[in-house]
N, C-alpha and C positions, 0 to 999 in steps of 0.2 A: 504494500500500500504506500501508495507516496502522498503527502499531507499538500495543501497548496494554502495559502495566503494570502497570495498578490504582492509577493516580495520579488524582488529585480533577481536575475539568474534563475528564475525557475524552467525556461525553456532547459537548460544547461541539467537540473537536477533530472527534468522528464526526459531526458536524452540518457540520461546515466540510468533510471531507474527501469527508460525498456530495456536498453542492454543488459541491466542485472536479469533482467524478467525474464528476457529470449537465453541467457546464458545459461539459467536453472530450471527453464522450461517450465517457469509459472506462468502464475497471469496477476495482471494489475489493475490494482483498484485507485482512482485516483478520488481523494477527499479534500474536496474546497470548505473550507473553515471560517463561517463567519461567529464571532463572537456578538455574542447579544447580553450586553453591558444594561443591566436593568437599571440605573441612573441615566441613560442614556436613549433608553427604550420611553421612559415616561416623559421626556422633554422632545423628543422628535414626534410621537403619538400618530407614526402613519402607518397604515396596512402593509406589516412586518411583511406580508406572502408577498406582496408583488416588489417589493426590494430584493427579497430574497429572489424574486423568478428572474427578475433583471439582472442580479448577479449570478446567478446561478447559466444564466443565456450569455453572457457576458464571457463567463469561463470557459461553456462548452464551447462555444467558439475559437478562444484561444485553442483550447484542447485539441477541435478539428483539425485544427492548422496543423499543430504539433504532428496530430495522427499522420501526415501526409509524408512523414519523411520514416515512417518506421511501419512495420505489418501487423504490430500487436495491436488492438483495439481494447485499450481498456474500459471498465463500468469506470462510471462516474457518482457518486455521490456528493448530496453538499450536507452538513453537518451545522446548523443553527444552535449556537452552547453559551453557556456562561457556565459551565463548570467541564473545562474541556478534560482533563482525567478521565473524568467518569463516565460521560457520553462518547468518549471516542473508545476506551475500552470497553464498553456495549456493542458499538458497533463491529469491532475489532472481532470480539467473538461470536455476535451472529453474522459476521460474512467469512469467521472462520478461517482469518487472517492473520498470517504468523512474523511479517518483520513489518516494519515500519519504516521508510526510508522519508527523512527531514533535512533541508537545508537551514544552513546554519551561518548568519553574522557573525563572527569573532569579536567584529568592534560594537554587537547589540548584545554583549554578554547578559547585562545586566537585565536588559529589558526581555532574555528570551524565555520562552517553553522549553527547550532541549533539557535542563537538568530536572524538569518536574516530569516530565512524560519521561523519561529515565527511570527515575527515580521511583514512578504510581505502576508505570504501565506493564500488563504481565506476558508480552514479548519482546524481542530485542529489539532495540531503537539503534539505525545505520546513519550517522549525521553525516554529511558532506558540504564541504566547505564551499560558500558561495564567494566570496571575498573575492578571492583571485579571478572571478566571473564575470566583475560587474566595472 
């Protein structure tokens, strides 16, 4: 499964994680991540669903694009959380999915997810460094 964001280098990460995918003859699940900040949800007050479809339309597009240069066809899911731990290791184990591949700021240490989805999540977490990417 490779996690998406909307952070700079993720063409670079989805290029590394079909090659992981095509090299161990799995399959890939790509997860767009929006975080729903309930401080944030009460001062915006607009129809979460069509945000979400607009992002959610927004990715798979990028996504298609990406598809066009590799033969894997990954699922797509988008993931709506304020407590990403817990609902991504939900999904994790009903699509019965065993690593997790994250890209990863060096100079976002402070601000990242890598050491708590590390730390919660109960299969291995593969980080690759975006830094040199962008």
């Amino acid at each position: 499964m490779l996690m998406l964001q909307g952070v700079d280098g993720e063409h670079v990460l989805f290029q590394y994680a079909t090659a992981l995918a095509k090299t161990l003859n799995g399959k890939l699940t790509l997860v767009h991540v929006i975080f729903n900040q309930k401080e944030n949800a009460r001062v915006l007050n607009v129809d979460i669903r069509s945000s979400i479809s607009d992002r959610e339309r927004a990715i798979r597009q990028k996504i298609n694009e990406w598809r066009l240069s590799t033969d894997i066809m990954p699922e797509i899911e988008t993931l709506l959380t304020d407590n990403i731990s817990n609902d991504l290791q939900t999904l994790l184990e009903q699509r019965k999915i065993n690593l997790l591949v994250i890209g990863h700021h060096q100079h976002l240490i402070d601000y990242s997810l890598t050491p708590l989805l590390i730390k919660t999540l109960c299969i291995p977490v593969l980080i690759y460094p975006l830094d040199k990417y962008i």
